[in-house]
C-alpha positions in Angstrom: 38.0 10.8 118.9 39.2 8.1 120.9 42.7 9.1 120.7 41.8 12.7 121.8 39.6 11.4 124.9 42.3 9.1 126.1 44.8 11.5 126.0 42.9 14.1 128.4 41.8 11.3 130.4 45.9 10.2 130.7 46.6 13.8 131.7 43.9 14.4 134.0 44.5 11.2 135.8 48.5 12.5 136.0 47.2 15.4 137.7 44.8 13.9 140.0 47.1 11.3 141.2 50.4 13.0 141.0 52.4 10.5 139.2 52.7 8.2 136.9 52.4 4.4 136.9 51.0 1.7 135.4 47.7 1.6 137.3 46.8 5.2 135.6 47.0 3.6 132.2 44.7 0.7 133.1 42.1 3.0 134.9 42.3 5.4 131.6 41.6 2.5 129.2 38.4 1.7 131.2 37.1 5.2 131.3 37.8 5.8 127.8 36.2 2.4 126.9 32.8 3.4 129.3 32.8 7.3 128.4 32.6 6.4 124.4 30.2 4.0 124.9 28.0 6.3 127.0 24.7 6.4 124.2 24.2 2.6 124.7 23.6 1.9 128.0 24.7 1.2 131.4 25.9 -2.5 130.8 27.2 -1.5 127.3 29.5 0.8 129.0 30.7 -1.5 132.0 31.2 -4.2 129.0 33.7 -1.6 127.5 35.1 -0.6 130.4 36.1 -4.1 131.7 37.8 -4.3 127.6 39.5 -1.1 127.8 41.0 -2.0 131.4 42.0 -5.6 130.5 43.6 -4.2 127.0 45.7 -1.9 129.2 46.5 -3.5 131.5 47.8 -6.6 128.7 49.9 -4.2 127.3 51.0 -2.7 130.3 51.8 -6.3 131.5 53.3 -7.5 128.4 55.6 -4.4 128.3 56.5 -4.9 131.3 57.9 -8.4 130.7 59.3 -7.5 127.8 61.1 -4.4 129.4 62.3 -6.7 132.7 63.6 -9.5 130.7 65.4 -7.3 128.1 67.1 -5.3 130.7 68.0 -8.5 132.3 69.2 -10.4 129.8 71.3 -7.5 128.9 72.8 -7.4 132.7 73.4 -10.8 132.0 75.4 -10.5 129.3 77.7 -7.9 130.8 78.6 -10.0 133.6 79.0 -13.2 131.7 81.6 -10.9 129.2 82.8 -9.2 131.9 83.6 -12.4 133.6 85.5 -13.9 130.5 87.3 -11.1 130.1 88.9 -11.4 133.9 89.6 -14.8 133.0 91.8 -13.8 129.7 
């Protein structure tokens, strides 16, 4: 279920804004949290919708980071080998 409704809610925001970013995934984690927990209330569904947007937007964050600082190190290591090399 919740797989299922965050996956039309990815596409449909995809097709609504025309691209994809970060900021899609974050706004789909909050209406996925809100829309599935609809039956109990108004506040019940902000509460999950706040979850859902600060869950996404951790991992979103985090692999972020992870991503920048892999690819970075890695250009790191290239021009520290590449300078070694000219030195040889």
């Amino acid at each position: 279920m919740w797989g299922g409704l965050f996956s039309a809610i990815d596409c449909s925001l995809v097709y609504i804004c025309q691209k994809e970013d970060p900021w899609n995934s974050i706004t789909n984690g909050a209406l996925t949290g809100a829309v599935l927990s609809v039956r109990t209330g108004a506040a019940a569904m902000a509460g999950s919708a706040v979850i859902g947007g600060v869950l996404l937007a951790l991992i979103e964050g985090v692999g972020g980071i992870l991503i920048n600082n892999c690819l970075c190190m890695a250009v790191f290591v290239e021009l520290c080998l590449n300078s070694v090399v000219k030195l040889c």
